[in-house]
PAZAPA-4460 file (N, C-alpha, C; in steps of 0.05 Angstrom, whole numbers, plus 32768, in hexadecimal, padded with zeros to 4 digits):
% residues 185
    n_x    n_y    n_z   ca_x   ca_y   ca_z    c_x    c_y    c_z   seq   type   mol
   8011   7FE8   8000   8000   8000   8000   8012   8019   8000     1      X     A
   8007   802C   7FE6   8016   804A   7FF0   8006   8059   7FF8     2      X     A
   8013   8072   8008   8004   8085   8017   8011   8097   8007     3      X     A
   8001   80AA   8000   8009   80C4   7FF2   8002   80DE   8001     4      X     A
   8014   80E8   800A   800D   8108   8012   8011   8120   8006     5      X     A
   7FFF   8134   8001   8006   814E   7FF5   800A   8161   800C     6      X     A
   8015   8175   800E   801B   8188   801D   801F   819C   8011     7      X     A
   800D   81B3   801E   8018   81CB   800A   801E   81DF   8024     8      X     A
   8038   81E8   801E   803B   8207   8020   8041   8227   8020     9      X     A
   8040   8234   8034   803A   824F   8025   804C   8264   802E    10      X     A
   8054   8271   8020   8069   828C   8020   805D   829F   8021    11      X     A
   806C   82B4   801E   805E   82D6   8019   8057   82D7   7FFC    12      X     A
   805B   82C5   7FEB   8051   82D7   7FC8   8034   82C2   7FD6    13      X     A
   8033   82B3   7FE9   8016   82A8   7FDB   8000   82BC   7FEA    14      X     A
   7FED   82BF   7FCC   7FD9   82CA   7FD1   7FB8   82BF   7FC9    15      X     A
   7FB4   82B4   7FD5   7F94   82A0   7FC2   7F7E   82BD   7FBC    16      X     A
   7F77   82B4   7FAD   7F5F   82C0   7FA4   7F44   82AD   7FA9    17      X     A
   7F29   82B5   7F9F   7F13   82A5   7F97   7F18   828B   7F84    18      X     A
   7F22   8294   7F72   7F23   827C   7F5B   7F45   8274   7F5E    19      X     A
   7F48   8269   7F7D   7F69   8264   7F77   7F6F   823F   7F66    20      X     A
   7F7A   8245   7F5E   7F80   8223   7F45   7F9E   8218   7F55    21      X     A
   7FA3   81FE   7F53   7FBB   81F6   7F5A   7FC0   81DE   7F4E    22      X     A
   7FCC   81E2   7F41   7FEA   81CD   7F2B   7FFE   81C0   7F35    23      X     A
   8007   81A3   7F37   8023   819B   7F3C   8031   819A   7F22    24      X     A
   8048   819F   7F2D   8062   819C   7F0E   8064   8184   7F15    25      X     A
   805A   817D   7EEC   8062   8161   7EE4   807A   8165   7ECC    26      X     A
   8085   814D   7EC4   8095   8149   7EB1   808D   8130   7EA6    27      X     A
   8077   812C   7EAE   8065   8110   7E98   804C   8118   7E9C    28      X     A
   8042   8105   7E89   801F   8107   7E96   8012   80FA   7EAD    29      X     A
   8024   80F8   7EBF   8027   80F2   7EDB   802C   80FF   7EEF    30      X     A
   802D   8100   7F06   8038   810B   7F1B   8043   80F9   7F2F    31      X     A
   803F   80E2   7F33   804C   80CC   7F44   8043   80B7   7F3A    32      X     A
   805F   809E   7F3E   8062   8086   7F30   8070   8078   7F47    33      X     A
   806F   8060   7F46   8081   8048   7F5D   807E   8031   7F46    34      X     A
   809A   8019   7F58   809A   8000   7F4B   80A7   7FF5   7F58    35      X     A
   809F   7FD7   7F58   80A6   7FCA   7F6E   80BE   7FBF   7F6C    36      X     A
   80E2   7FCF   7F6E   80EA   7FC5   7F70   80FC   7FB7   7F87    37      X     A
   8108   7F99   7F7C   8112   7F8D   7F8D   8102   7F79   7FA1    38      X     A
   80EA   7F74   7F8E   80D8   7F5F   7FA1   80DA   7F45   7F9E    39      X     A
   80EB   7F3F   7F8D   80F0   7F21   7F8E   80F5   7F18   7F6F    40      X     A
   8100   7EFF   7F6F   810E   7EF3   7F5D   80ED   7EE5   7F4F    41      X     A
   80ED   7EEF   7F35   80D3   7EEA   7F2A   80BA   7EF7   7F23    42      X     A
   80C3   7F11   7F34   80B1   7F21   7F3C   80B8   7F3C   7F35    43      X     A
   80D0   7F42   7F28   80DE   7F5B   7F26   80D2   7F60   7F0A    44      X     A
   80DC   7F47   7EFB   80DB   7F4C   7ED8   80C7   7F57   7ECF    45      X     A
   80AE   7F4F   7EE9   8097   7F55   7EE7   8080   7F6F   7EEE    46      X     A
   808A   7F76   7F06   8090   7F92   7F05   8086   7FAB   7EF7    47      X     A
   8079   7FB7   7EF6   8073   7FC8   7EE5   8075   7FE4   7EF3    48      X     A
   807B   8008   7EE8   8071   801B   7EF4   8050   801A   7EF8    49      X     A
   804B   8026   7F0A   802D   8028   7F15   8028   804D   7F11    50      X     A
   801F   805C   7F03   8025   8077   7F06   8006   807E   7F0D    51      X     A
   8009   809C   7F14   7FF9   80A4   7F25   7FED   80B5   7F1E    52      X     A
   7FD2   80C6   7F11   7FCB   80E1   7F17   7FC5   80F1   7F29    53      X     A
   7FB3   8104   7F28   7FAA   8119   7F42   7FA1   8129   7F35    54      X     A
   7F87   8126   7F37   7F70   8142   7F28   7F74   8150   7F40    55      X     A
   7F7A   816A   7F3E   7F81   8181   7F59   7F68   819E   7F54    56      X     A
   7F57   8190   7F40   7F47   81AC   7F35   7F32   81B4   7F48    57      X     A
   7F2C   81A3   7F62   7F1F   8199   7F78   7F24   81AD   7F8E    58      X     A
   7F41   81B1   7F8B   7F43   81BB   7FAE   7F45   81D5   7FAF    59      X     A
   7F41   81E0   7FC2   7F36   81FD   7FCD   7F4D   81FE   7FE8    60      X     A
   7F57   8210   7FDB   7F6B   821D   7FF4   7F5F   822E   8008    61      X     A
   7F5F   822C   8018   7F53   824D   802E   7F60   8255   8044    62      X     A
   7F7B   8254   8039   7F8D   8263   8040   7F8D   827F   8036    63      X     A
   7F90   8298   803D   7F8B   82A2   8059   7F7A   829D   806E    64      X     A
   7F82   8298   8086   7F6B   8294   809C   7F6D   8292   80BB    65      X     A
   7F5C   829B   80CA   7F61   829C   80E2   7F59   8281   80F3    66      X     A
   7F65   8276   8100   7F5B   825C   810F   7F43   825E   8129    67      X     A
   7F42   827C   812F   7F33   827D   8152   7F37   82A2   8150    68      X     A
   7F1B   82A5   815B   7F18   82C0   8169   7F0C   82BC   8187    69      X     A
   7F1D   82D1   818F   7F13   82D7   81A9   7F06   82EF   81AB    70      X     A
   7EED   82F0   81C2   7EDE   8303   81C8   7EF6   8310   81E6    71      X     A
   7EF4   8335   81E4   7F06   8338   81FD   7EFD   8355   8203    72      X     A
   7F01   835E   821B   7EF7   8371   8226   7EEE   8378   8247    73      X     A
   7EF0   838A   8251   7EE5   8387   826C   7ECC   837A   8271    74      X     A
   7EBA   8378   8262   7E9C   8372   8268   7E9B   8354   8260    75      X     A
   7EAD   8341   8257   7EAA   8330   8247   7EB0   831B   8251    76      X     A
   7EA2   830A   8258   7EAA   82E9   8265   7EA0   82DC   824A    77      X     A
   7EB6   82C3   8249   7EBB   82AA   822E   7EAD   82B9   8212    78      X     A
   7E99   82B7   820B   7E98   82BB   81F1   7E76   82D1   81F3    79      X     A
   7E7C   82DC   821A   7E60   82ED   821A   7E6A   8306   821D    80      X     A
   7E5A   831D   8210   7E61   833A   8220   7E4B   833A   822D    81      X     A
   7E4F   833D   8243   7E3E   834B   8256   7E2F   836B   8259    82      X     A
   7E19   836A   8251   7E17   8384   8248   7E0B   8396   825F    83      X     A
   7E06   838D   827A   7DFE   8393   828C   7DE3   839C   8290    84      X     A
   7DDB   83A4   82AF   7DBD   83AD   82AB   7DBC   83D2   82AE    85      X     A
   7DA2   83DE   82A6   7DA6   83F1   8299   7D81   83F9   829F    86      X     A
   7D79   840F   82AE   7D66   841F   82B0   7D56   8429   8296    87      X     A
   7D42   8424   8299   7D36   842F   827D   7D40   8451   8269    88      X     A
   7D40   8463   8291   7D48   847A   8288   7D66   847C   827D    89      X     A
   7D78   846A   8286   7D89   8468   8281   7D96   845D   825D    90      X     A
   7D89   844E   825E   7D83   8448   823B   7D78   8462   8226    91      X     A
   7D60   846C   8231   7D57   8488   8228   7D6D   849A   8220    92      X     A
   7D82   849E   8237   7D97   84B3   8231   7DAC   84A4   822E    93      X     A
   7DB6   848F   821D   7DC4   8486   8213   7DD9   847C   8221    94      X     A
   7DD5   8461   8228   7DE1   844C   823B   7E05   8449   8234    95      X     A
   7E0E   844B   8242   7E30   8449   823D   7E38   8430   8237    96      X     A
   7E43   8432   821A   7E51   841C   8205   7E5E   8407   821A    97      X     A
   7E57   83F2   8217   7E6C   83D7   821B   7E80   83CB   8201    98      X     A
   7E97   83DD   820C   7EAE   83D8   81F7   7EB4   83B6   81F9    99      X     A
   7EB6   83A6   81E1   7EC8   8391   81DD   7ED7   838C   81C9   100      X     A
   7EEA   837C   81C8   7EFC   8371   81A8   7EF7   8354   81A6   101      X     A
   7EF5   8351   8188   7EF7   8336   817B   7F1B   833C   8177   102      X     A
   7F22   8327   8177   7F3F   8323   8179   7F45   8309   8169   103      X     A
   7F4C   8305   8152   7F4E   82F2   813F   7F6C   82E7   814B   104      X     A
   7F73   82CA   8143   7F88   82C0   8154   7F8E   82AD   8134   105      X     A
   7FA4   82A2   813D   7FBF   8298   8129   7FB2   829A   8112   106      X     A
   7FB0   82AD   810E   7FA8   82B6   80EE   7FC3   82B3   80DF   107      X     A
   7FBE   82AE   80C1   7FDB   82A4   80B0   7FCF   82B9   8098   108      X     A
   7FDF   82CC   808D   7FDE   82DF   8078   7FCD   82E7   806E   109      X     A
   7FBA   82F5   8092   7FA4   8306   808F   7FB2   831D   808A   110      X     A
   7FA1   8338   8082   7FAD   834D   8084   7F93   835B   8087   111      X     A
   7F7F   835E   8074   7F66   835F   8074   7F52   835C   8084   112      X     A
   7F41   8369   808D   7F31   8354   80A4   7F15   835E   809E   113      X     A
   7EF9   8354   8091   7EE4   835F   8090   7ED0   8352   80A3   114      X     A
   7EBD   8364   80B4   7EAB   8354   80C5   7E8B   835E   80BC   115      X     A
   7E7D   8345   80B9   7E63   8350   80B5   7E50   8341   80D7   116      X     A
   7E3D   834F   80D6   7E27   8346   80E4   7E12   832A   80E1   117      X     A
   7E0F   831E   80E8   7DF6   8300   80EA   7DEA   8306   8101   118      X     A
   7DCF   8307   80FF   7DBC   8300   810E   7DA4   82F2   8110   119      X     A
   7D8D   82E9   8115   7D76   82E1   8119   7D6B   82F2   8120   120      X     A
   7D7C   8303   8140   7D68   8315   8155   7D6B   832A   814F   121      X     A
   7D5D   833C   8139   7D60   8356   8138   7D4C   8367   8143   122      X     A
   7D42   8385   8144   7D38   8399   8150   7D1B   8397   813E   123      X     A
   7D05   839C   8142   7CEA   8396   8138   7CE9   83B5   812B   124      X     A
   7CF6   83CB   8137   7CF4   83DF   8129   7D0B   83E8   811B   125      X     A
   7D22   83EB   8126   7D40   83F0   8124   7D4B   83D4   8113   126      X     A
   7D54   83CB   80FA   7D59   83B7   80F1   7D7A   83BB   80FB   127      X     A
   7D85   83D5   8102   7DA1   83D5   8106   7DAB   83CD   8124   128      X     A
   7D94   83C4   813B   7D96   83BD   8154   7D96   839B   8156   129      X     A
   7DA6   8392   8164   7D9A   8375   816B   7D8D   8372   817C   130      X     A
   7D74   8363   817D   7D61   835C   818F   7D65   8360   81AB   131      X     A
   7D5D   835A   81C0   7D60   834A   81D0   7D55   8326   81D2   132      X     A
   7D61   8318   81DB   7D60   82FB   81D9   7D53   82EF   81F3   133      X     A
   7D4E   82FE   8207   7D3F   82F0   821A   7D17   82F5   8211   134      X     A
   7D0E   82E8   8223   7CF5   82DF   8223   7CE4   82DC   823C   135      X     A
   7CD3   82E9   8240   7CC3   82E4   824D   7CB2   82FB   825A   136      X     A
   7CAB   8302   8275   7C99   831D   8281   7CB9   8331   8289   137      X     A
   7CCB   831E   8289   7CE7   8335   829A   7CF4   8340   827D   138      X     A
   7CF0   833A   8268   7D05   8343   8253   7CF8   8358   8246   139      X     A
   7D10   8366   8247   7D0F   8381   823C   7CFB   8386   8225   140      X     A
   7CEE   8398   8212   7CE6   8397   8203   7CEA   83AF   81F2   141      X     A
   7CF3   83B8   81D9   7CEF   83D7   81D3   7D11   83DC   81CE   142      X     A
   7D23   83C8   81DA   7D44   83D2   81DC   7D4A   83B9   81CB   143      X     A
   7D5D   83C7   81B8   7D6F   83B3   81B5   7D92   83B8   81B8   144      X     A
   7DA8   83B8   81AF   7DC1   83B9   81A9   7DD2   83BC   8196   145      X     A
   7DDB   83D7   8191   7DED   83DA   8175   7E05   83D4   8178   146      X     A
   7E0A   83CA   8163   7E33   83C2   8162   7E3E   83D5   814D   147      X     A
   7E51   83E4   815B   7E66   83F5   8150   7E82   83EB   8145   148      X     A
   7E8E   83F0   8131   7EA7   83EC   812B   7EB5   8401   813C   149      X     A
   7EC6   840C   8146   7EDA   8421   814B   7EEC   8429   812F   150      X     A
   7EF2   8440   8129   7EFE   8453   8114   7F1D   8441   8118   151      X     A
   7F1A   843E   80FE   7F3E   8432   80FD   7F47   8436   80E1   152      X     A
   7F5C   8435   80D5   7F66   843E   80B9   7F5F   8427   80A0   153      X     A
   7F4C   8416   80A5   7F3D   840D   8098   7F21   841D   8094   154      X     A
   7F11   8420   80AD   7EF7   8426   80AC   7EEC   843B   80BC   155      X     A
   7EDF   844F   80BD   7ED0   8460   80C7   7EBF   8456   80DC   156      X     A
   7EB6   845B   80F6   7EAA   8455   810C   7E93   8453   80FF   157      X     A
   7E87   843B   80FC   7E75   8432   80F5   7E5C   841F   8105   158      X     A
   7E44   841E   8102   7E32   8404   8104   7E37   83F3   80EF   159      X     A
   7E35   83D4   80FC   7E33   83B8   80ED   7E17   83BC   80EF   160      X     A
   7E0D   83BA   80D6   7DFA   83B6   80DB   7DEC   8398   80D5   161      X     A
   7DD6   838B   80E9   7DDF   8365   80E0   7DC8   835F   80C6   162      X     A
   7DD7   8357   80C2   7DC8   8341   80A5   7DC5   835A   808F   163      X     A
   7DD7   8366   8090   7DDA   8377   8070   7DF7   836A   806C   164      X     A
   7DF6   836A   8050   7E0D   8360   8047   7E21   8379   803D   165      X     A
   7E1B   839A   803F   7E2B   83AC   8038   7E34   83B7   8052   166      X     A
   7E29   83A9   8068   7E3E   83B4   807C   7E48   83A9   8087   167      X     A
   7E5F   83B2   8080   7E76   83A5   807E   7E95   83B9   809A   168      X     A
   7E9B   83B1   80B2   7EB4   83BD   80B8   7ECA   83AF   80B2   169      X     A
   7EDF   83C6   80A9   7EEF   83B8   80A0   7F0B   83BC   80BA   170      X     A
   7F20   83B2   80B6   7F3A   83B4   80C8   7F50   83AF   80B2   171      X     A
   7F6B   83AE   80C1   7F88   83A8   80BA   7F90   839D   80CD   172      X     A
   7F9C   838A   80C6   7FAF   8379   80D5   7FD1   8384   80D5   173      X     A
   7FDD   8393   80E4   7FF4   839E   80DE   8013   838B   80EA   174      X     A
   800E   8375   80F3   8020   8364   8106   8028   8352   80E8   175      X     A
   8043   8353   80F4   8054   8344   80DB   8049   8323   80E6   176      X     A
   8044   8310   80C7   803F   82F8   80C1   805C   82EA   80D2   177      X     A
   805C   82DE   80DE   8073   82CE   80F1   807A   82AE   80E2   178      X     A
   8061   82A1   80DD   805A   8287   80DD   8068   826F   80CD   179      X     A
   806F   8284   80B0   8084   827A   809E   8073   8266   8089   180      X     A
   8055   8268   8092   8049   8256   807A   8039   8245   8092   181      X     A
   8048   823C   80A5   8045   8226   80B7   8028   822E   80CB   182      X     A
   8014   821D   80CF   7FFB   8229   80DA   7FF2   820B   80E3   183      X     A
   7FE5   8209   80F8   7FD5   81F1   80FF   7FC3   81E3   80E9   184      X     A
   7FC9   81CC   80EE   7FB5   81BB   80E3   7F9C   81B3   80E3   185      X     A
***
């Protein structure tokens, strides 16, 4: 039995696109061949190369990419912000922001970074608020929650707004690539 492995990796010229294609250099109409030599007296003469193709028109690279984000911030336990509780009047005159960061982790030859919005729970009046998600006689009704980008040299201080697909915040990644190609499996 043979085991065949491909391995690919990546430098600084590589850059994938949408429609990225990938080719091995051949010098036949092959790419790998074996033969059995040295298996025995009788058995040699007989012997033949066994050669190999590889249709590669299949595979999809998605390299660039980040493996894990973290949620982080004072208000923020595991993957919740805490958005605290909050007086009606106090909502009225405009409740003080709960800052947090998404923090993208062993990212490999990001540079780019676009975030859009997903939701289910949006505002019945405000499509640019997310719901609230509780239920019952205690949950709020009338409030929901805007998410801000912060002003950075990508993007203007902006609302995400969720489930439009034109809003869009954008970032830069400015930390030199370390990795050398090399990224978890």
């Amino acid at each position: 039995m043979q085991t065949l492995t491909i391995e690919f990796y990546t430098d600084t010229d590589f850059n994938p696109t949408t429609n990225q294609r990938v080719t091995l250099l051949r010098t036949d109409n092959y790419l790998y061949s074996f033969k059995g030599e040295g298996v025995g007296i009788g058995i040699n003469e007989h012997s033949h190369y066994l050669k190999i193709d590889f249709d590669l028109t299949d595979i999809v690279l998605t390299n660039p990419t980040c493996f894990t984000a973290a949620l982080s911030g004072p208000s923020v336990s595991g993957s919740t912000v805490k958005m605290g509780d909050y007086s009606p009047a106090q909502i009225r005159n405009g409740a003080t922001a709960v800052p947090f960061d998404i923090t993208l982790q062993n990212c490999i030859r990001v540079r780019n970074i676009e975030t859009k919005l997903k939701s289910n729970k949006v505002g019945s009046v405000s499509k640019e608020l997310l719901a609230n998600t509780l239920t019952g006689n205690d949950a709020a009704k009338g409030v929901g929650i805007l998410i801000e980008g912060l002003k950075n040299t990508k993007s203007a201080q902006m609302v995400l707004k969720p489930n439009d697909a034109t809003s869009i915040y954008k970032d830069y990644e400015t930390e030199n690539d370390t990795t050398g190609g090399d990224f978890p499996g």
